[in-house]
MDAnalysis code that builds the backbone (N, CA, C; Angstrom):
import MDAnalysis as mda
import numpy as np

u = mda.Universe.empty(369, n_residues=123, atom_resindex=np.repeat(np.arange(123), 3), trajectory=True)
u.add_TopologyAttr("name", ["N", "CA", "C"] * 123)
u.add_TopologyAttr("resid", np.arange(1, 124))
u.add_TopologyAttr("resname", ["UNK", "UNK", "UNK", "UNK", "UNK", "UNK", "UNK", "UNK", "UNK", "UNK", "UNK", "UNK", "UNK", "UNK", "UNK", "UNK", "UNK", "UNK", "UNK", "UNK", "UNK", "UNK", "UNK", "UNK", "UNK", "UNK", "UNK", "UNK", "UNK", "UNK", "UNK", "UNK", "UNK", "UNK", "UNK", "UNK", "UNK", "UNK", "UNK", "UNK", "UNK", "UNK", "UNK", "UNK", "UNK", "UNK", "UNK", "UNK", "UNK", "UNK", "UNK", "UNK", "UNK", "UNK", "UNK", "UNK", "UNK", "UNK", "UNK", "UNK", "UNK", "UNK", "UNK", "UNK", "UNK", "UNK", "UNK", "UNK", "UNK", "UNK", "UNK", "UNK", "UNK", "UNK", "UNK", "UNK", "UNK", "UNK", "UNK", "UNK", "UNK", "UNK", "UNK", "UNK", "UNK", "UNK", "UNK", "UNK", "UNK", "UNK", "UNK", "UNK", "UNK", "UNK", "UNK", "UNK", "UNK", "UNK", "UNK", "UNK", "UNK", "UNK", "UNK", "UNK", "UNK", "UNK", "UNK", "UNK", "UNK", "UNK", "UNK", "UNK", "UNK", "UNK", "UNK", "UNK", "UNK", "UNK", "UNK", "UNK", "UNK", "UNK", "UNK"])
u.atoms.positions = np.array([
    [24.420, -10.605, 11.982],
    [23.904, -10.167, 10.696],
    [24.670, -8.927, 10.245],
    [25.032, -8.935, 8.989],
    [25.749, -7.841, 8.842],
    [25.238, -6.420, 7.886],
    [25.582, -5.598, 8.469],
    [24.519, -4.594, 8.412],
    [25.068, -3.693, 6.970],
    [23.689, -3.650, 5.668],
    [24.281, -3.307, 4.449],
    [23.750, -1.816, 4.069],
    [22.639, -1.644, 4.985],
    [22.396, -0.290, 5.121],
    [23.333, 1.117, 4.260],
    [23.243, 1.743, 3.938],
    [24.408, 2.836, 3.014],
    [23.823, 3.757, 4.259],
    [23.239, 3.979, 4.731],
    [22.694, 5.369, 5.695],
    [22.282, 5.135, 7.102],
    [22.281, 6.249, 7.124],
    [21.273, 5.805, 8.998],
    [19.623, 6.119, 8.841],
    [19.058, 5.162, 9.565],
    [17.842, 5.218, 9.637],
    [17.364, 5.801, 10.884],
    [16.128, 6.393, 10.676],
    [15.251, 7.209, 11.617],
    [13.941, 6.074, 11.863],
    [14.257, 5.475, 13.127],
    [13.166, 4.877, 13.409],
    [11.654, 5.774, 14.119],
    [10.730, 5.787, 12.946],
    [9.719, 7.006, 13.315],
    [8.055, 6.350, 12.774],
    [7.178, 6.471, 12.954],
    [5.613, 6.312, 12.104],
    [5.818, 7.407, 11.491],
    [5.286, 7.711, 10.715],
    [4.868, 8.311, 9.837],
    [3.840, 8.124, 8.699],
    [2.898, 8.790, 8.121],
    [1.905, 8.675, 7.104],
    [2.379, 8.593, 5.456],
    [2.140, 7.243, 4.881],
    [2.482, 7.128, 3.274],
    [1.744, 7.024, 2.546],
    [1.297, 7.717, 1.250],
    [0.737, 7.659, 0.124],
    [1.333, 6.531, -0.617],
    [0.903, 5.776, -1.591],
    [2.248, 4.768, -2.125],
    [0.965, 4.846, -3.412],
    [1.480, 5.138, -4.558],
    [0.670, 5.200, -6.024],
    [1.564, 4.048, -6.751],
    [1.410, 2.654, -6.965],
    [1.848, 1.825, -7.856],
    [2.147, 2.804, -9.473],
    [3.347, 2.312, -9.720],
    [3.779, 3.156, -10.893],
    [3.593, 2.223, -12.015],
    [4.438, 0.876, -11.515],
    [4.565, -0.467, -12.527],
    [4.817, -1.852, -11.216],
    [4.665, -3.077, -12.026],
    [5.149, -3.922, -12.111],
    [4.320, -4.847, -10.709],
    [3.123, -4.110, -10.473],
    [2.256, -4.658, -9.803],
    [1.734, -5.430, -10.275],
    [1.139, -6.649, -10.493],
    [0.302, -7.362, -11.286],
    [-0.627, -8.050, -11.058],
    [-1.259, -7.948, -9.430],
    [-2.653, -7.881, -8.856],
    [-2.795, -6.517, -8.906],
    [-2.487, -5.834, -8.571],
    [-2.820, -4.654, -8.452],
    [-2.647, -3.375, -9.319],
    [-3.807, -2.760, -10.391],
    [-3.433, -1.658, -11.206],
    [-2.467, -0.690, -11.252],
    [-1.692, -0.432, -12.219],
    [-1.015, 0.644, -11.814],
    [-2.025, 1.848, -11.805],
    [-1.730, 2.675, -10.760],
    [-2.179, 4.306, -10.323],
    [-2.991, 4.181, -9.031],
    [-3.043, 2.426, -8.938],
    [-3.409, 1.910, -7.789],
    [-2.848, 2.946, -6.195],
    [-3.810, 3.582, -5.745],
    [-3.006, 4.530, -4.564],
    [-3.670, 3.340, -3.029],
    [-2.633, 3.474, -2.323],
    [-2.695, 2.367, -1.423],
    [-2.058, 3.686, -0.305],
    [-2.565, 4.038, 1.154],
    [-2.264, 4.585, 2.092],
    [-2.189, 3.886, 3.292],
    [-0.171, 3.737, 4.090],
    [0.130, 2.911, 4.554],
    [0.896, 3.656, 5.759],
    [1.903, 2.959, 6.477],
    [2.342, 3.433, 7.314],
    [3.788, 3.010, 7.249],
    [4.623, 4.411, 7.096],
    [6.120, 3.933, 7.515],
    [6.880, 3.619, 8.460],
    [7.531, 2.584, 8.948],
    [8.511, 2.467, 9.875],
    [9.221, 2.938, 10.305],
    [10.124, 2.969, 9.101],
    [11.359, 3.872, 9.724],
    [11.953, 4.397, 7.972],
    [12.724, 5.216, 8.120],
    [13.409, 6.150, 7.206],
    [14.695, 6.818, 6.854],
    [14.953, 6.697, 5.787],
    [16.435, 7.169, 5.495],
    [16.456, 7.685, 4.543],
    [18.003, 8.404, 3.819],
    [17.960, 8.912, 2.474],
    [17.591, 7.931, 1.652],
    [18.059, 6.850, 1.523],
    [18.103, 6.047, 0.638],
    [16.756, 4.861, 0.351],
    [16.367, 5.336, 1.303],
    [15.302, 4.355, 1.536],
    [14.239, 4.220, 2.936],
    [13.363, 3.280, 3.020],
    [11.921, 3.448, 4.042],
    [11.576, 1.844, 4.339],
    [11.258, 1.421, 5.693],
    [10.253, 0.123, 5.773],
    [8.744, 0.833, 5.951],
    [7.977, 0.134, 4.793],
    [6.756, 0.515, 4.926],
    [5.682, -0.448, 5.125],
    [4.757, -0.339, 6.022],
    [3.769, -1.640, 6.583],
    [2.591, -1.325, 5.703],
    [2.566, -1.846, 5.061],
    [1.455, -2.365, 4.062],
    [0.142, -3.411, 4.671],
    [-0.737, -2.884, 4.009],
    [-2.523, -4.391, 3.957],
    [-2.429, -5.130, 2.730],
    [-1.477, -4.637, 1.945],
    [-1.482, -5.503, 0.234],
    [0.079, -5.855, 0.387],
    [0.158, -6.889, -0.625],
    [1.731, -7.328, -0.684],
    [2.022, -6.650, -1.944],
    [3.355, -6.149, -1.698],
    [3.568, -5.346, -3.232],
    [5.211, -6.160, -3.354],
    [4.819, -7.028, -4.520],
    [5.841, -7.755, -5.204],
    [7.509, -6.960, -5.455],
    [8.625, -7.791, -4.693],
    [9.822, -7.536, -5.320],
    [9.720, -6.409, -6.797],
    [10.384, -5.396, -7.082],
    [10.823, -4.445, -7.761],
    [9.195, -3.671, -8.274],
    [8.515, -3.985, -7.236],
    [7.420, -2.741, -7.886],
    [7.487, -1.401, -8.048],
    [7.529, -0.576, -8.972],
    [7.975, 0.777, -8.826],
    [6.552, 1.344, -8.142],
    [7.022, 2.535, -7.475],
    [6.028, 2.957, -6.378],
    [6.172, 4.321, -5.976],
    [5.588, 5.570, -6.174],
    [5.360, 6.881, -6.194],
    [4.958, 6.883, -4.726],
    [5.699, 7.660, -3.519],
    [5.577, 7.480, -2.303],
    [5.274, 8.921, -2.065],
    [4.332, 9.112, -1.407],
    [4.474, 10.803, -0.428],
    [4.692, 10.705, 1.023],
    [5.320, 11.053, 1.658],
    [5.396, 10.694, 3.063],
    [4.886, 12.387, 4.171],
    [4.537, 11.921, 4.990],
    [4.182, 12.656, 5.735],
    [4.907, 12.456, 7.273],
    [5.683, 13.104, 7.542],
    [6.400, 12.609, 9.020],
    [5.865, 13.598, 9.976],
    [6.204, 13.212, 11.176],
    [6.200, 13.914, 12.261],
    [6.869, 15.048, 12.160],
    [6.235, 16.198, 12.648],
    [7.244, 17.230, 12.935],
    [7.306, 17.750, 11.747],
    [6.817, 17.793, 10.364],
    [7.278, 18.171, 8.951],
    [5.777, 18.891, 8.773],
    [5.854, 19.664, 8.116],
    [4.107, 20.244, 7.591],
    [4.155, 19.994, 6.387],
    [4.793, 19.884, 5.732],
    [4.969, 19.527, 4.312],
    [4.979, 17.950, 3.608],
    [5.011, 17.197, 2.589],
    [4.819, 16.167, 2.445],
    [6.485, 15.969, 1.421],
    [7.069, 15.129, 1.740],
    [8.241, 14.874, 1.131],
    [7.765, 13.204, -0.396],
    [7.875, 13.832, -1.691],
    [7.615, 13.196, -2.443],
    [9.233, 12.505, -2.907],
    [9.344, 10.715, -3.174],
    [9.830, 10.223, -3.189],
    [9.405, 9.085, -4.353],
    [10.378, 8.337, -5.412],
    [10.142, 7.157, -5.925],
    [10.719, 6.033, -5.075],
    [10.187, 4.957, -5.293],
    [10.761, 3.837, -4.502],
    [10.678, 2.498, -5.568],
    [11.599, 1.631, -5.298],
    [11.199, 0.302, -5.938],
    [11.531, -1.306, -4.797],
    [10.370, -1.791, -4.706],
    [10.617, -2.789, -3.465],
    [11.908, -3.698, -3.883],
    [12.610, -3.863, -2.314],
    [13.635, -5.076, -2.548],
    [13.358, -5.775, -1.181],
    [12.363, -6.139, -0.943],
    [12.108, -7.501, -0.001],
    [10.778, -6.946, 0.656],
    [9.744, -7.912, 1.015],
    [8.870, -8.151, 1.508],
    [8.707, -9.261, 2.402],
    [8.246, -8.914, 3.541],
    [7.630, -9.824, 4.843],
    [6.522, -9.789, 5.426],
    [5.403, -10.862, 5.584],
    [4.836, -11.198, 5.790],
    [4.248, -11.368, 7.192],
    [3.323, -10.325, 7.763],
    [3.127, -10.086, 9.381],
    [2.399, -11.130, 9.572],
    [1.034, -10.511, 9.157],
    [0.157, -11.444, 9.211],
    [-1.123, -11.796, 7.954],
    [-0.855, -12.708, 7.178],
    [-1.274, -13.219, 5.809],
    [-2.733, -12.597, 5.738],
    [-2.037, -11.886, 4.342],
    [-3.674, -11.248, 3.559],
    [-3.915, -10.003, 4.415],
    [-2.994, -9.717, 5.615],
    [-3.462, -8.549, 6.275],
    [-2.288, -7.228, 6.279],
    [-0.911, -8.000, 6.597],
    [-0.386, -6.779, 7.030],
    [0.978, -7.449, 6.444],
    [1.677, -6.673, 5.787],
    [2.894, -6.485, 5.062],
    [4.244, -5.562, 5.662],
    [5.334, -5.694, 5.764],
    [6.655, -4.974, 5.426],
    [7.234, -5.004, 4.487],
    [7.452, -4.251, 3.760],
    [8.638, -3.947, 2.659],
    [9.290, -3.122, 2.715],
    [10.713, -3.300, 2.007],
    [11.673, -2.867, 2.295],
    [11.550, -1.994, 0.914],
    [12.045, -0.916, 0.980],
    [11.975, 0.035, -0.722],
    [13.090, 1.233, -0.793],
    [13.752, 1.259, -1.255],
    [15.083, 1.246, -2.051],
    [14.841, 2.901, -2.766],
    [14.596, 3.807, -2.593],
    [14.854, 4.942, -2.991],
    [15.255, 5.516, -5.084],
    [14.791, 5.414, -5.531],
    [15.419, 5.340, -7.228],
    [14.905, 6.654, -7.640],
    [15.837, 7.387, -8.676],
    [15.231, 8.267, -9.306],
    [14.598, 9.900, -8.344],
    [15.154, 9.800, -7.229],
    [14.696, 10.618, -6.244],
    [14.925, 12.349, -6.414],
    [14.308, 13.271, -6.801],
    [14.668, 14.471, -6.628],
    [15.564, 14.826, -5.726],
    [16.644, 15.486, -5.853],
    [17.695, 16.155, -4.860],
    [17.160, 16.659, -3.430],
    [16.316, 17.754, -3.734],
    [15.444, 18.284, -3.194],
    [15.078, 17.434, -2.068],
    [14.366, 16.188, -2.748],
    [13.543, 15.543, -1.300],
    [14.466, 14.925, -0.538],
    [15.524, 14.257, -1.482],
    [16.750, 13.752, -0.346],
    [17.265, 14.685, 0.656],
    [17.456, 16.255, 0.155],
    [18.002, 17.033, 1.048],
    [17.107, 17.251, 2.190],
    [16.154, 16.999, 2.294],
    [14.704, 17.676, 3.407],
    [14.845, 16.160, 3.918],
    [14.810, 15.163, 4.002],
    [14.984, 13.714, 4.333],
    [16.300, 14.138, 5.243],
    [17.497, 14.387, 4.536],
    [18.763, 14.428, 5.202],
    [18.668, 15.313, 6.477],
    [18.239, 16.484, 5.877],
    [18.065, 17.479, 7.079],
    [17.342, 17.325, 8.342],
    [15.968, 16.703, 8.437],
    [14.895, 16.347, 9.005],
    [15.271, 14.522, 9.736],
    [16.269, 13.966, 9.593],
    [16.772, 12.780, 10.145],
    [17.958, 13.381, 11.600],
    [19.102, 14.483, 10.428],
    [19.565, 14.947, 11.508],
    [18.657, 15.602, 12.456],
    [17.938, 16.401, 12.524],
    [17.191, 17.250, 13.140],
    [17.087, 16.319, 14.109],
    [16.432, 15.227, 13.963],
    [15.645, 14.337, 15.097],
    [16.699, 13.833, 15.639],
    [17.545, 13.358, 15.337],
    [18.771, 11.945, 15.788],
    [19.353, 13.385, 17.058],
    [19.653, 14.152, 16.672],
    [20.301, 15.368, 17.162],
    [18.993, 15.140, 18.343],
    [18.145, 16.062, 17.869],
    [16.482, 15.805, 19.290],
    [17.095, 14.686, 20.495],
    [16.999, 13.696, 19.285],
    [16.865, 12.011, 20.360],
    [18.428, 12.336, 21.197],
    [19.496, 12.480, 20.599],
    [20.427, 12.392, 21.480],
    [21.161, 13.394, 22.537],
    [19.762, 14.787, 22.637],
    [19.814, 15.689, 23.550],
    [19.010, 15.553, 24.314],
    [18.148, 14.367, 23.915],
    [17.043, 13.987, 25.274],
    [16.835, 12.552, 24.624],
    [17.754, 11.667, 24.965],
    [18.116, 9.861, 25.027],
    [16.546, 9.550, 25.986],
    [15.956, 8.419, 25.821],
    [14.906, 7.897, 26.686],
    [14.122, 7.899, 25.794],
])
């Protein structure tokens, strides 16, 4: 499989706010849905969802990571969804758009931080 990624990802949990912006259409926009992230990058997040949120939903994300006291605010718009287990549990893939500088830089910084961590103590 060939890998299209633009960044490196931080495979981590972490805590997500996700506020539907648009293009939900079971679900209201301002709709706030609190989920759990996978893993993380500048450019983008897998986030495990209880609702399916349709290809290009725009989506107001706050994330809360490990190790951060602060909450890093982010836009996102989905580009693929998978199906764990029906009606219960979701992955989507979400694509970073429109992102303050700011939060990319605290994302950037806070990925190295850890990758650096992980590869001064591997295991």
């Amino acid at each position: 499989m060939d890998e299209r990624r633009r960044a490196k990802r931080l495979v981590e949990d972490g805590e997500v706010t996700i506020t539907i912006v648009a293009g939900g259409k079971k679900y209201p926009k301002g709709k706030v849905i609190y989920n759990t992230c996978k893993d993380i990058s500048v450019s983008g997040a897998k986030i495990q969802s209880n609702i399916f949120l349709p290809i290009d939903t725009l989506l107001k994300i706050d994330f809360r990571l490990k190790n951060l006291q602060e909450m890093i605010g982010a836009m996102g718009k989905v580009k693929w969804i998978k199906i764990i287990c029906e009606d219960e549990s979701y992955d989507a893939g979400v694509e970073f758009v429109n992102t303050p500088q700011e939060a990319i830089e605290k994302l950037s910084t806070y990925i190295a931080w850890k990758q650096k961590l992980k590869g001064a103590h591997p295991g």
